[in-house]
C-alpha positions as CSV (number, residue, x, y, z in Angstrom):
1,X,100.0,94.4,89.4
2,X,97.4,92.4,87.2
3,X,95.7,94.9,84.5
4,X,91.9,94.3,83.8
5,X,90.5,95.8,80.9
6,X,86.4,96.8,81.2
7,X,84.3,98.7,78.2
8,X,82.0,97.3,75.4
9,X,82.2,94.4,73.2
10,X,83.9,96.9,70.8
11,X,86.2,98.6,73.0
12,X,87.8,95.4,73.7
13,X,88.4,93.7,70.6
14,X,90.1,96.7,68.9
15,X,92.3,96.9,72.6
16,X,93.0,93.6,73.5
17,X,94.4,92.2,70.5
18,X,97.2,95.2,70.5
19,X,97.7,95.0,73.9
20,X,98.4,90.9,74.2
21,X,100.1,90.7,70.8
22,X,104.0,90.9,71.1
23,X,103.8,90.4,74.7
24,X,102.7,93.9,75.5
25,X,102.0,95.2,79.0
26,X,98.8,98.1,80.1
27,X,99.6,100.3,83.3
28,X,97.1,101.2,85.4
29,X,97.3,105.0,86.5
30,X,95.3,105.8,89.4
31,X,97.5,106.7,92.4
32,X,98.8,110.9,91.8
33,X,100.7,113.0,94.1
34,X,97.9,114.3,95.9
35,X,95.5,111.1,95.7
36,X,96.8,108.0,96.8
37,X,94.5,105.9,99.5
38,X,92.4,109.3,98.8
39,X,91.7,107.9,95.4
40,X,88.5,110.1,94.9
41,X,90.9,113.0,94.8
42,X,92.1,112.8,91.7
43,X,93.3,115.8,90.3
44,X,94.1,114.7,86.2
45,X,91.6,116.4,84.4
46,X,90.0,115.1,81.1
47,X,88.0,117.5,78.6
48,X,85.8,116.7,75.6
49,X,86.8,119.1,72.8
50,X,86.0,118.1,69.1
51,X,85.5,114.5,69.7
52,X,89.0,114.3,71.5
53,X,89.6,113.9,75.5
54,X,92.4,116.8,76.5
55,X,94.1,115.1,79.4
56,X,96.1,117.8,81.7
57,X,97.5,115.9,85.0
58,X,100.0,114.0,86.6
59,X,100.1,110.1,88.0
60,X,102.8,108.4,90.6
61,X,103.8,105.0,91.7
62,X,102.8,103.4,88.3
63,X,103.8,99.8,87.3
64,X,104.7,98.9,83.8
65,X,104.1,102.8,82.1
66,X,107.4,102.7,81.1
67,X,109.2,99.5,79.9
68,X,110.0,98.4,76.2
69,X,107.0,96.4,75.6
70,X,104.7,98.6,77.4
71,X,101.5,99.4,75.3
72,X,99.6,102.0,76.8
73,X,98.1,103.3,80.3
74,X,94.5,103.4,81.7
75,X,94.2,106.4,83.9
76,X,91.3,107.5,85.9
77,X,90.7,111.1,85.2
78,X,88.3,114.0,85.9
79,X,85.6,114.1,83.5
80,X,82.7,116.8,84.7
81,X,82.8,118.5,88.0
82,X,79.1,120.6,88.8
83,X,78.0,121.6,91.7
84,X,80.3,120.3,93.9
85,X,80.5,116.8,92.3
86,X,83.0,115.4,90.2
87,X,82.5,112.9,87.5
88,X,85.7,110.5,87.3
89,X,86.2,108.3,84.3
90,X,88.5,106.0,82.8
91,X,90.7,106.6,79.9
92,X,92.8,105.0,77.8
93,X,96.4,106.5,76.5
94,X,98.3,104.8,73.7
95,X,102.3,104.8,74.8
96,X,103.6,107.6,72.4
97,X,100.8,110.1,72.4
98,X,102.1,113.8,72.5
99,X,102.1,115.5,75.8
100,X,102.1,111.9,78.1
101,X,105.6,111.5,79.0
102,X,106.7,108.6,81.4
103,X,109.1,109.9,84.0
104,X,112.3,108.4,85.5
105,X,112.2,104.8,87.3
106,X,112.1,105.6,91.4
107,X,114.4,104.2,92.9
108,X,113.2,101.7,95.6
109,X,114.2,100.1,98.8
110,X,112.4,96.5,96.9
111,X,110.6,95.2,94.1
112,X,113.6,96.5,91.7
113,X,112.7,94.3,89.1
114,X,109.7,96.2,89.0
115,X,108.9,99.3,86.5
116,X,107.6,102.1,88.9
117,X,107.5,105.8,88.1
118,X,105.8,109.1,87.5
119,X,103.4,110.1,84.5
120,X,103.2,113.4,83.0
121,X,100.2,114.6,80.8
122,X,99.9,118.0,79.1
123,X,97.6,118.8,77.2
124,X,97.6,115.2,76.0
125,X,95.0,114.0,73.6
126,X,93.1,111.2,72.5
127,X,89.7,109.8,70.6
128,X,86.7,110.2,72.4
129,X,86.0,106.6,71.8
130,X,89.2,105.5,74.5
131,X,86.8,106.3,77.2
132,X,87.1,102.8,78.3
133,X,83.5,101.8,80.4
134,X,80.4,104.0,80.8
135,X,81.5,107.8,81.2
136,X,81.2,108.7,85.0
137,X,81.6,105.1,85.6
138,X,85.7,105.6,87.0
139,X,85.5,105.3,90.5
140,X,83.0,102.2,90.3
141,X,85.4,100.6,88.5
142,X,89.0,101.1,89.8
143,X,87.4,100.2,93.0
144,X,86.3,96.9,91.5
145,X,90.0,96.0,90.4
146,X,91.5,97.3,93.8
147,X,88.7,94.1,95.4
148,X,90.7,91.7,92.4
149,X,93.9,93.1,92.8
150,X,94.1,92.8,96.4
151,X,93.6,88.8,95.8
152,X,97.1,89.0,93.9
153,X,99.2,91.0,96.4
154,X,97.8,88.5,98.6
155,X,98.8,86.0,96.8
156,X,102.7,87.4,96.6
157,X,102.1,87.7,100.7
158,X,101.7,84.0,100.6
159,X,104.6,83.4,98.0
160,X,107.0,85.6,100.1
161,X,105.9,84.0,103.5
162,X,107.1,80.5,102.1
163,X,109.7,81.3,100.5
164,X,110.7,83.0,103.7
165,X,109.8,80.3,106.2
166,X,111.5,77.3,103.4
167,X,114.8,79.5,103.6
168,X,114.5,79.8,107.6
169,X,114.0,75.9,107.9
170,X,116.9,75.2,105.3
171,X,119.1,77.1,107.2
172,X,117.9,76.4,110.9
173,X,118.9,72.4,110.0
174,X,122.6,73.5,108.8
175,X,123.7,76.2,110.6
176,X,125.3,75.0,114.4
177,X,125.8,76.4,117.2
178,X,126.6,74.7,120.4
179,X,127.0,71.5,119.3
180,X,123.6,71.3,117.8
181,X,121.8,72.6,114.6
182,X,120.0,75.7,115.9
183,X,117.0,74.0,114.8
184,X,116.9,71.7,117.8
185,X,116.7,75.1,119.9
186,X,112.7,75.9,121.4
187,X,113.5,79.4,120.3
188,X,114.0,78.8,117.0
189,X,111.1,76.2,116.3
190,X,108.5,78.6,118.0
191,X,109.4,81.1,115.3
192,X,109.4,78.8,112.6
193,X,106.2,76.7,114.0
194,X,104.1,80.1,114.3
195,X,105.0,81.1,110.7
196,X,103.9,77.8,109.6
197,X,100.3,78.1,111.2
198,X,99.6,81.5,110.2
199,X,100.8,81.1,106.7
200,X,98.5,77.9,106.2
201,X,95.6,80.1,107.8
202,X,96.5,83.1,105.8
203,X,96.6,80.9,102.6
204,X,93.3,79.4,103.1
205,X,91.8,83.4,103.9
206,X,93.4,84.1,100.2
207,X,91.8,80.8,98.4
208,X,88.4,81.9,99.7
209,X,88.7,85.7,98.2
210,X,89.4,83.9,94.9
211,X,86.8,81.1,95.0
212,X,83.9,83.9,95.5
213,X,84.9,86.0,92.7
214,X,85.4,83.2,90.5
215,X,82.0,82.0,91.7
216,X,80.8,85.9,91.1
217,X,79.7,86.2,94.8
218,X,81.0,89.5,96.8
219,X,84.4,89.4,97.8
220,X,85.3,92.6,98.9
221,X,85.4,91.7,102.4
222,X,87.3,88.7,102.2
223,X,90.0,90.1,99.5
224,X,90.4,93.0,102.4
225,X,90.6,90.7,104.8
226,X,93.1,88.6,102.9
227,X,95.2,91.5,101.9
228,X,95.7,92.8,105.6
229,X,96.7,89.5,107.4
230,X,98.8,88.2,104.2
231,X,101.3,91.3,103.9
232,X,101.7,91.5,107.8
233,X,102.3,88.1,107.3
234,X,105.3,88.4,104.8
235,X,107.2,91.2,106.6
236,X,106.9,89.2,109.6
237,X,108.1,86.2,108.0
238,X,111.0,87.6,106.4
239,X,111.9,89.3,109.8
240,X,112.2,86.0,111.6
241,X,113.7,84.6,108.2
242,X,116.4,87.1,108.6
243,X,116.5,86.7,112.5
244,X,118.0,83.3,112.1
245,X,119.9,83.7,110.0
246,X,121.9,86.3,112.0
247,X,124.2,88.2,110.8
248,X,124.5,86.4,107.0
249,X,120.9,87.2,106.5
250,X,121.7,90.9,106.3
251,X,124.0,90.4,103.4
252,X,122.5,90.3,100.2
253,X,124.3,86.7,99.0
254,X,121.0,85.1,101.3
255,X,117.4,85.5,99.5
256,X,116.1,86.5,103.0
257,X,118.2,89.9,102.7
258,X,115.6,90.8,99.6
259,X,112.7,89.2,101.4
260,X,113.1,91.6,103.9
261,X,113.4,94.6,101.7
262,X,110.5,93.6,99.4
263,X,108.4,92.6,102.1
264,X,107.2,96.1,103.1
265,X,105.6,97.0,100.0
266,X,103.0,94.1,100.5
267,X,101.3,96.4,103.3
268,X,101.2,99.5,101.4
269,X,100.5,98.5,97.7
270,X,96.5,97.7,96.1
271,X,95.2,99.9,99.6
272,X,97.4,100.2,103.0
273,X,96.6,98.3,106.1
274,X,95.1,100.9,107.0
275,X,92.8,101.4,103.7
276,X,92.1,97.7,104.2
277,X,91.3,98.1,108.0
278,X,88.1,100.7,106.9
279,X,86.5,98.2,103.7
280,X,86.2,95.9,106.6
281,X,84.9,98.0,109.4
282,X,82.5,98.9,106.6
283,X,81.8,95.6,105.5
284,X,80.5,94.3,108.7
285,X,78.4,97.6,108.9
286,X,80.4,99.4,111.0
């Protein structure tokens, strides 16, 4: 997933050049065991004690924590909790920093070639000044880079979805069956036709999230809107990819066998459908 950094003019010029230098990668740690589309549940505690934040808690499903050029994690934490309200802000934890321990990859049905896995902190501590924004200021802000983030994933919708539908026509024009390429059969070009529409609708749906934040207008609705049509789109896309291909797109020699498997997470990564489904009731007042 894409990393944004937010804070002062400060903040990021002692971050940024450690973080881009050697090729370094940031995590984002938002998602824990008992606060995933729930977000404003987090449970990870932070407390100011002699000018340091004491970080007691525990992340999952986090991207890049844990690989050899991975530089630190921003985690969304507890900050004040009064009456009833809790203050959630966002921190900034240096790879390395006694008590944050990165757990053991998960291991996934797809996206293997991605870092995923737990995060540990106890009694973890940093400065005071890696409070990274305006304190009080974390669930503003991690819902602003869900809005961006949701652009990318459906941008991967869109890159899976051809890649699928490319590997369906290659293989529709060789493969023959009774007499004919089983591209000349109605069945098989519907599939292939309907892909093709959708994926040039769904494509134009994602161009439009990114030309309004690039042009600073509100995007939320349309990123949403992207997000939920693109990854239905790509797990559909790699079904009928697989489909016919028959039996040799279930063995893992054809790309459509990993299309299928990495498919899935596009629907429940950056908000489910189902997280995606509310912002846009919302959005249209609802």
């Amino acid at each position: 997933m894409p990393i944004y950094l937010w804070g002062t003019t400060e903040q990021k010029e002692e971050w940024l050049p450690e973080l881009c230098s050697g090729q370094k990668l940031a995590a984002f740690g938002l998602t824990e065991p008992e606060a995933g589309s729930d977000a404003g549940a987090t449970r990870t505690t932070a407390k100011l004690e002699d000018s340091e934040w004491v970080i007691d808690g525990a992340k999952q499903f986090i991207t890049n924590a844990g690989t050899d050029i991975s530089a630190l994690v921003n985690i969304t934490a507890v900050t004040d909790s009064q009456d009833g309200k809790r203050e959630i802000s966002n921190i900034i934890v240096p790879n390395g920093t006694p008590g944050y321990e990165q757990g053991e990859p998960y291991r996934k049905m797809g996206w293997n070639a991605s870092d995923t896995r737990p995060l540990s902190f106890d009694n973890a501590r940093v400065p005071e000044a890696n409070l990274l924004g305006r304190r009080g200021d974390g669930f503003k802000q991690f819902l602003h880079i869900l809005d961006g983030g949701r652009i990318g994933v459906s941008a991967m919708g869109i890159g899976l979805a051809q890649g699928a539908l490319d590997e369906a026509i290659s293989y529709a024009n060789e493969r023959k069956a009774f007499g004919k390429s089983i591209g000349k059969f109605q069945a098989i070009q519907a599939k292939i036709a309907d892909i093709s529409a959708q994926l040039e609708a769904a494509r134009l749906l994602t161009y439009r999230a990114a030309m309004q934040k690039d042009a600073g207008e509100s995007f939320t609705l349309t990123a949403a809107q992207a997000k939920l049509i693109t990854g239905r789109l790509a797990v559909r896309a790699a079904e009928e990819a697989v489909q016919i291909h028959g039996g040799y797109g279930y063995i893992e020699e054809y790309p459509v066998c990993r299309f299928y498997r990495d498919a899935k997470i596009l629907t429940i990564g950056e908000g489910t459908d189902e997280i995606q489904q509310m912002v846009i009731a919302r959005s249209l007042g609802l």
